[in-house]
C-alpha positions, 0 to 999 in steps of 0.5 A: 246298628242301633235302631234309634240311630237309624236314618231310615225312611220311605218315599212319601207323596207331596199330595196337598201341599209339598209341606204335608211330606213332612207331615207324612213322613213324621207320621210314619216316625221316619230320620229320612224320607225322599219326595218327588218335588212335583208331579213326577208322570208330566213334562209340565210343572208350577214354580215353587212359590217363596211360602211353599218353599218356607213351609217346608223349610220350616216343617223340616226344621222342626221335625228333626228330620235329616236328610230330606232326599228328592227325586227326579221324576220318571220322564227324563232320559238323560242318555237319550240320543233324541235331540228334543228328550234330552233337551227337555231332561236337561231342562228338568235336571237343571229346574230339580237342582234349582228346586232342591237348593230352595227347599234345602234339600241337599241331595237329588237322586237321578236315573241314569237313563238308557241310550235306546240301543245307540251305544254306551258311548252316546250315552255316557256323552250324554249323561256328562254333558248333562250334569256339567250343564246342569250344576255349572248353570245351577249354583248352590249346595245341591248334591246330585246322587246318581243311581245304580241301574239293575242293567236292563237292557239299554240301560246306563250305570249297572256297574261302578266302572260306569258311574266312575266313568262318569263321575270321573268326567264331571267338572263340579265333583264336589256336587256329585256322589252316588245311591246305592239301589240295594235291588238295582245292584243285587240284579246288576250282579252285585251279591247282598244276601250274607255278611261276606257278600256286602263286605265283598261288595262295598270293598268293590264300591270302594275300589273303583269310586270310594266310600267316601261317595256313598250318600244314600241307599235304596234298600229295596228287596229283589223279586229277581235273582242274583245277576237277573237284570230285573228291576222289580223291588220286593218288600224287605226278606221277601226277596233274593236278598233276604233278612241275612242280607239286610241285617248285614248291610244294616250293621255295616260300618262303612253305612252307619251314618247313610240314610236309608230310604224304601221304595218297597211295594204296597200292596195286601202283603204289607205297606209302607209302615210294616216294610220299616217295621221290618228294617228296624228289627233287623237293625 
């Protein structure tokens, strides 16, 4: 992949005001980024106010940057079998898709969520009862990525069975598609660290739900080994996976065009700006 292709980007805070993103992410010289589109840690939020929303829209516009991605926050469990946490995660999915249509933000990322030791099945009824609620009550252009988990214990979506599983139950299907965690899914299983590992791996992908659902990648390295089950991401070739890994998945056709966007750690070893100073040339 040529480097001045590359969509490549980082979560950046929306500290200030929800514009500023912007702001931050052009000073990092990212093509993506992703935001939460408030307060992730709390149940409670404020509406967007129509200037908010316009000054974003506006930034964006201008920055040239494309796609922004938002986030759920970390407190919805979309699997849970608690009456009163899946009705407030339900409340905050369709409050998200809502949000995202008024930023035109055209893609929202959610964790599948666990099912707290009640079974796969509670869970999948769950999570499909939730995205058919949210997108029927939710009517714009917002796609909703769901994202592979690393397969911690009680956790939904490790495997692309389970995602088509779900995706296959959804009634808006046009709206739904799929991020790819590189670290969620090296843990999950799923080998990364060389050319014949990704091609293996994404003919997986295509097989069981097609390519043509790919939207976005997290490309995170994993502090666990192959199969370890380990949600830990590690800065880019510091990891299990590796330069060999990333470079492949970086050159891979079938990803060219996706955006890709770091959730890697910041600490005295590198930061955001050196994570994508490494992807870039091994791009």
């Amino acid at each position: 992949m040529c480097e001045q292709n590359l969509k490549l980007g980082v979560h950046v805070s929306i500290s200030g005001s929800i514009d500023m993103a912007v702001d931050r992410a052009v000073e990092r010289n990212c093509t993506t980024f992703q935001i939460f589109t408030r307060n992730p840690r709390g149940w409670k939020f404020k509406q967007l106010s129509n200037d908010e929303a316009k000054n974003f829209i506006d930034k964006l516009a201008t920055s040239g940057i494309d796609p922004a991605v938002a986030h759920m926050p970390y407190l919805p469990n979309l699997a849970s079998p608690k009456k009163s946490v899946y009705a407030v995660s339900l409340k905050t999915l369709i409050a998200e898709l809502d949000r995202c249509g008024r930023l035109e933000i055209p893609y929202l990322v959610t964790h599948l969520g666990s099912h707290l030791g009640r079974g796969m099945e509670v869970g999948f009824e769950r999570i499909i009862d939730a995205c058919n609620v949210a997108l029927s009550k939710v009517k714009n252009n917002v796609m909703l990525l769901l994202e592979n988990t690393a397969g911690t214990k009680n956790s939904m979506g490790s495997s692309f069975e389970d995602i088509r599983r779900i995706i296959g139950n959804i009634g808006a299907r046009e709206r739904v598609g799929v991020c790819f965690d590189t670290c969620h899914g090296f843990a999950a299983g799923y080998d990364l660290r060389n050319a014949e590992a990704v091609q293996k791996t994404l003919e997986a992908f295509d097989k069981v739900l097609g390519l043509r659902l790919l939207k976005a990648i997290h490309i995170n390295d994993s502090k666990g080994k192959l199969g370890s089950h380990a949600d830990r991401h590690e800065h880019i070739g510091m990891g299990f996976i590796g330069d060999e890994g990333f470079r492949a998945i970086l050159h891979h056709q079938s990803l060219k065009d996706l955006p890709f966007i770091l959730e890697t750690p910041i600490d005295n070893r590198r930061d955001d700006r050196g994570n994508l100073r490494k992807v870039r040339g091994l791009a």
